[in-house]
MINURO-768660 format. One record per residue (C-alpha): residue number from 0; x negated, y negated, z. Coordinates in steps of 0.02 Angstrom, whole numbers, plus 50000, padded with zeros to 5 digits. Layout:
<pts>
   k    c1    c2    c3
 NUM     X     Y     Z
...
</pts>
This chain:
<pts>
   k    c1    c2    c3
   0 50843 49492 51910
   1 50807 49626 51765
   2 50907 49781 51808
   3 50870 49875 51666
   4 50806 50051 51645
   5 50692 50106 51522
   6 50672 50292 51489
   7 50505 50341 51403
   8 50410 50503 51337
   9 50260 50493 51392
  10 50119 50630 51354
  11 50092 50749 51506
  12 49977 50857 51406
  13 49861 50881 51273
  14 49941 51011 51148
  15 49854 51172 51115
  16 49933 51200 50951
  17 50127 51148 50925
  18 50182 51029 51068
  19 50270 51141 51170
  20 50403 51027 51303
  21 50285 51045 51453
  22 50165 50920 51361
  23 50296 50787 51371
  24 50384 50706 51523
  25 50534 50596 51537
  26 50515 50448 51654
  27 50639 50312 51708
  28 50562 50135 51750
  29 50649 49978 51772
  30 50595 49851 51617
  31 50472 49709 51679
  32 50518 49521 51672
  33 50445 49435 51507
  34 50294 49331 51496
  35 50284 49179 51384
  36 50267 49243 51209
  37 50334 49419 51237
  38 50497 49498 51177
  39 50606 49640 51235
  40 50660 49738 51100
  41 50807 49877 51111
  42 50753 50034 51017
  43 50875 50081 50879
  44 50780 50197 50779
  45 50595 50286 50802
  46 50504 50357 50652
  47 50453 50535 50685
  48 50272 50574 50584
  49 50147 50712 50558
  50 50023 50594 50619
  51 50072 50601 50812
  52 50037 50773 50822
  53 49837 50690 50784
  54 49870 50555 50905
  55 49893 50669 51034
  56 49722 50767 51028
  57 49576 50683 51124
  58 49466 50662 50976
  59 49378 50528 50878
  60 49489 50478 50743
  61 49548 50315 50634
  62 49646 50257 50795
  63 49641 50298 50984
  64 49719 50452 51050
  65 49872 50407 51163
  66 49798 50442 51332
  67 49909 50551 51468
  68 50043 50489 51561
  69 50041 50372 51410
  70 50225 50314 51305
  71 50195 50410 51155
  72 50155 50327 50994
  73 50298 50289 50857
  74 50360 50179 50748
  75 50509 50104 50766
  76 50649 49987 50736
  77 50749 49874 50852
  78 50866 49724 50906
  79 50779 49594 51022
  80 50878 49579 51182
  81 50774 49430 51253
  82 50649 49334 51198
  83 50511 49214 51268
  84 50437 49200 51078
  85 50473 49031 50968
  86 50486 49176 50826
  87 50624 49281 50896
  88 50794 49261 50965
  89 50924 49380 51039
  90 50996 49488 50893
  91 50869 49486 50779
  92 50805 49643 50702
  93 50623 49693 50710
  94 50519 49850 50665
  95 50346 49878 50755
  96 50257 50003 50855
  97 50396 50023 50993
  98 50355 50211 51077
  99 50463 50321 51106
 100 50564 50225 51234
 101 50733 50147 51239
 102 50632 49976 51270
 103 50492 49877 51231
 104 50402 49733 51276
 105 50291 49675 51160
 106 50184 49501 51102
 107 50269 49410 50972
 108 50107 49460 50858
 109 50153 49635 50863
 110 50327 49631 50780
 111 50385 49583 50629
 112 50576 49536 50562
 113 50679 49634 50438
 114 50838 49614 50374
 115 50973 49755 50387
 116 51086 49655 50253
 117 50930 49690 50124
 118 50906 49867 50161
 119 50994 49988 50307
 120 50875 49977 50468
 121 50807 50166 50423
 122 50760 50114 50273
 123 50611 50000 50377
 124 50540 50150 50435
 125 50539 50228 50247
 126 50506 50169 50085
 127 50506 50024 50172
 128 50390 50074 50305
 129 50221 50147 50346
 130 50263 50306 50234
 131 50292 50193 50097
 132 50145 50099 50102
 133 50060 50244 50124
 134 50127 50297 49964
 135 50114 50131 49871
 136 49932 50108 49909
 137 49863 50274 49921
 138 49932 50338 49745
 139 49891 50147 49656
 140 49741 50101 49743
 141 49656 50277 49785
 142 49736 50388 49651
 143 49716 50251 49520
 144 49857 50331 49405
 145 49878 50278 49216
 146 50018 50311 49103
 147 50016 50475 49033
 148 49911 50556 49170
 149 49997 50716 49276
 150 50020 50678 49464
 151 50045 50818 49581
 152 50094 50795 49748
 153 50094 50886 49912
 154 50222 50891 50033
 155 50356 50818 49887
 156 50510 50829 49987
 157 50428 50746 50140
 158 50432 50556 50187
 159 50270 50506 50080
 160 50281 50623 49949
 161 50458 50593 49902
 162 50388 50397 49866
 163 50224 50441 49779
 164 50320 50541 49661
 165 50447 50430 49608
 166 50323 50296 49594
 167 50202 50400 49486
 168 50366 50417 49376
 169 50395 50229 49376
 170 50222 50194 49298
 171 50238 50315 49157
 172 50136 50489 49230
 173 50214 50673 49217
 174 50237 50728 49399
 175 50241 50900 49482
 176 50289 50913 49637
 177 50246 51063 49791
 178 50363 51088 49913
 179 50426 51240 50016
 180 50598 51315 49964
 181 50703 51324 49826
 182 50839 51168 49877
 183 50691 51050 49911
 184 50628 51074 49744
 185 50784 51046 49676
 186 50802 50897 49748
 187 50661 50810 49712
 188 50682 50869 49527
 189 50875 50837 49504
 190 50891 50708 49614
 191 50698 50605 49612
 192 50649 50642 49439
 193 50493 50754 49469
 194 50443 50832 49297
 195 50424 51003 49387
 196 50413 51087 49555
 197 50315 51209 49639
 198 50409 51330 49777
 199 50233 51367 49884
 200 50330 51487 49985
 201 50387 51598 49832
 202 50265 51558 49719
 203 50082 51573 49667
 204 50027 51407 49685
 205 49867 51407 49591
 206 49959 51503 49445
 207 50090 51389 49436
 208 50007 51254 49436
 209 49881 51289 49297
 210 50058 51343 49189
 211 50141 51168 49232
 212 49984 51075 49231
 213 49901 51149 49068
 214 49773 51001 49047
 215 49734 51001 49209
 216 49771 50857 49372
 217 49731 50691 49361
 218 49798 50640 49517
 219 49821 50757 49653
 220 49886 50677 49813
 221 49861 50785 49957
 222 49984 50786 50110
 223 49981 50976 50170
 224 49770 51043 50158
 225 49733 51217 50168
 226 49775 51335 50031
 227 49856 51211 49930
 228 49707 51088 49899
 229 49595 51241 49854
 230 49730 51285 49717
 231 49732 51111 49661
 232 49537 51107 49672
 233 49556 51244 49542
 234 49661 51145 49421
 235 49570 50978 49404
 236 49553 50878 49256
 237 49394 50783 49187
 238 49366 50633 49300
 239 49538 50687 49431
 240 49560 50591 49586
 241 49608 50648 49749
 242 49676 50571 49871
 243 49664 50666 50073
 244 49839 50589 50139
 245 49833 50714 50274
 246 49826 50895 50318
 247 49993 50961 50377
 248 49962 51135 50377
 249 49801 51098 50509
 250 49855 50988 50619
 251 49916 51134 50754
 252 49791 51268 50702
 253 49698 51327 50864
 254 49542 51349 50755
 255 49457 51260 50667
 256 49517 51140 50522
 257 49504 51252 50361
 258 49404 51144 50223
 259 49406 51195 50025
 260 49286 51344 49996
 261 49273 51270 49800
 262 49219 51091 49822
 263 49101 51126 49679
 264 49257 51108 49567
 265 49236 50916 49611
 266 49046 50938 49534
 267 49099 50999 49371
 268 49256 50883 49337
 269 49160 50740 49397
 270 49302 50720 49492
 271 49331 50607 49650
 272 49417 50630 49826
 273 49437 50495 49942
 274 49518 50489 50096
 275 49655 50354 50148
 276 49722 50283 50305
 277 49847 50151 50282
 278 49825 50024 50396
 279 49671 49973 50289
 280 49803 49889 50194
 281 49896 49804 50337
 282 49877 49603 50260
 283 49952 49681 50105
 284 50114 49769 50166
 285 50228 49625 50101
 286 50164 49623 49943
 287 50201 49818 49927
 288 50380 49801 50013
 289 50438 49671 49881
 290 50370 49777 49726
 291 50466 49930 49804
 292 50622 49826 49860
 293 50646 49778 49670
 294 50612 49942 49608
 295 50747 49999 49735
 296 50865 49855 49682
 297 50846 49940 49507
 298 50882 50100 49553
 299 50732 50168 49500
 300 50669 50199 49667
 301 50779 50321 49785
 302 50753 50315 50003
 303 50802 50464 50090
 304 50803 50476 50260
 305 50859 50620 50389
 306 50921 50568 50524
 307 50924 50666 50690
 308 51011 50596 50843
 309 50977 50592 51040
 310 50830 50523 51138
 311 50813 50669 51236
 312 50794 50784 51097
 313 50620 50701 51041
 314 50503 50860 51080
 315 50620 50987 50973
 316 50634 50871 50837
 317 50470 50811 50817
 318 50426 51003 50781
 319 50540 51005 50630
 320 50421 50901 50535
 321 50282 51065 50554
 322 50426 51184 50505
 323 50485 51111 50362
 324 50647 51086 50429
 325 50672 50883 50366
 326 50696 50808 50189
 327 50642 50637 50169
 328 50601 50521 50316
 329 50636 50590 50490
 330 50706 50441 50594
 331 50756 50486 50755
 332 50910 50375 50820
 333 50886 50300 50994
</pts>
C-alpha cells in the first residue's frame, strides 16, 4: 500500500499582473500506485523561470497554459524512488518536467538520466538545462555570431544571459552586457568575462550603448523587451541579428505588451529579428550539453546558480525573478 503524500502548487488563479499568493494553493494527495512503464521520482530541485509567469495566462502561446487547479509547470530534478520502467531503477537521478510537487509520476519517455558525479544536480537545470540550451542555440543558431562581431545581451546576470555571454566570448565576439545594479555588472565583467556592462537602472541605456558599442550591434539577444530593445534598435549594425528570447519587463504589465516604436531601424540596417523558443531544438539537447560540458571542463565556461530553499516558499520566490532579486539560475530546493 503507497502511503505517501505528495504536496503540490497548483494554480488557483489566473494572475492579473505579479502572482500574488491567492493565485496558488497548496494541496496534499496521497501518490498513486505505478503503472507499467511509469516512475516515481522524488523532487530534489525545481527550476524557477520567467516563462511560468506566461504559462499561467490563458492565452495562445508556443505551449498550453497550465489550466486551474492544475500542478504548476517547472522543471526539475530528482531521485527515482520506484520504478516500473526497464530504463530506471531506485536511486537514479533524472531531470524532467516534474511540477512543483515533492513527487512525480511520470512515463519513462518523459525523463531523462544525468549524472551528479559529472556536474552538481543544479547544474541540470542550468548551463546544463533548458536556460542553457536556450542560450546555446538561440545565440549560435538565431544570432549567428562570428568572431569579431559585438554581442549585447539582455538580462546578463540572469540564467540565460549569464551563458550567452560567456559563450559569445568563447567564439571570439566583444560582449556587452545589460543588467540592473552595480554588483551584477561587476560580476558578469570580473567574474564572466563580459567586455563591458551596462547598469540600466543608473544609466542611459541608449547612450551607453552607442559609447561601448561604437560600430554598432551585431548581435543583440533580447531577454528583458521594452525600453531596452528600442535602445538597442537604435544601435544596430549593418546586417545585426536579433534574437526575441523573451520579454521580462512585460510579462506582468496589466496593459498591453509594449512593442518597439522604431522597427524601421530594422529597414535601414537590413537587419533581422527572429524569435526563438527552445524546445524547437529538443532532438539536439545532447549535442549542446556535451559542447558546453567540455567548455565547462576547461574552465572556460562558468554555472552559477542561486539557490533558494523551502517548498512552501515557491510563490515569494518565484517573484524574485521579476524583481531582480537572483543572479544566475534560480533553483528552488525541494
Amino acid at each position: 500500500m503507497n502511503q505517501r503524500s505528495n504536496r503540490q502548487v497548483r494554480l488557483a488563479a489566473r494572475p492579473v499582473g505579479l502572482p500574488k499568493p491567492t493565485d496558488w494553493s497548496f494541496v496534499d494527495e496521497p501518490v498513486r500506485a505505478l503503472a507499467d512503464g511509469e516512475v516515481l521520482v522524488k523532487v530534489l530541485y525545481l527550476s524557477l523561470d520567467p516563462a511560468m509567469r506566461g504559462w499561467m495566462n490563458d492565452a495562445r502561446s508556443y505551449i498550453r497554459p497550465v489550466a486551474i487547479d492544475e500542478v504548476m509547470r517547472a522543471g526539475g530534478v530528482g531521485i527515482v524512488v520506484e520504478s516500473k520502467s526497464p530504463r530506471f531503477k531506485e536511486g537514479d537521478h533524472v531531470v524532467g518536467s516534474l511540477n512543483v510537487q515533492h513527487f512525480a509520476v511520470l512515463p519513462e519517455k518523459a525523463l531523462t538520466k544525468v549524472d551528479p558525479r559529472l556536474a552538481p544536480l543544479p547544474v541540470y537545470l542550468s548551463v546544463l538545462g533548458m536556460p542553457g540550451m536556450t542560450a546555446y542555440f538561440g545565440l549560435l543558431e538565431v544570432g549567428q555570431p562570428v568572431a569579431g562581431n559585438t554581442v549585447v545581451v539582455s538580462g546578463a546576470a540572469g540564467a540565460v544571459g549569464t551563458v550567452v555571454g560567456q559563450i559569445a566570448k568563447i567564439k571570439g565576439c566583444r560582449v556587452v552586457g545589460i543588467a540592473g545594479g552595480a554588483e551584477k555588472c561587476a560580476y558578469v565583467v570580473k567574474e564572466l568575462g563580459f567586455d563591458a556592462a551596462i547598469d540600466y537602472k543608473a544609466e542611459d541605456v541608449k547612450k551607453a550603448l552607442r559609447t561601448h558599442c561604437p560600430e554598432g550591434i551585431d548581435v543583440y539577444f533580447d531577454n528583458v523587451g521594452g525600453d531596452i530593445l528600442e535602445a538597442a534598435l537604435a544601435n544596430l549594425a549593418r546586417k545585426a541579428r536579433i534574437v526575441v528570447c523573451g520579454a521580462i519587463s512585460q510579462y506582468n504589465a496589466t496593459e498591453a505588451v509594449k512593442g518597439p516604436s522604431n522597427y524601421l531601424s530594422l529597414l535601414v540596417n537590413r537587419a533581422r529579428m527572429e524569435g526563438m523558443v527552445v524546445f524547437d531544438y529538443a532532438d539536439r539537447y545532447a549535442e549542446a550539453a556535451r559542447e558546453m560540458a567540455g567548455w565547462m571542463a576547461q574552465g572556460k565556461l562558468k554555472s552559477k546558480e542561486d539557490i533558494v530553499q523551502g517548498f512552501d516558499t515557491f510563490p515569494e520566490r518565484l517573484l524574485m525573478l521579476f524583481k531582480g532579486e537572483n543572479t544566475g539560475k534560480l533553483v528552488l530546493q525541494v
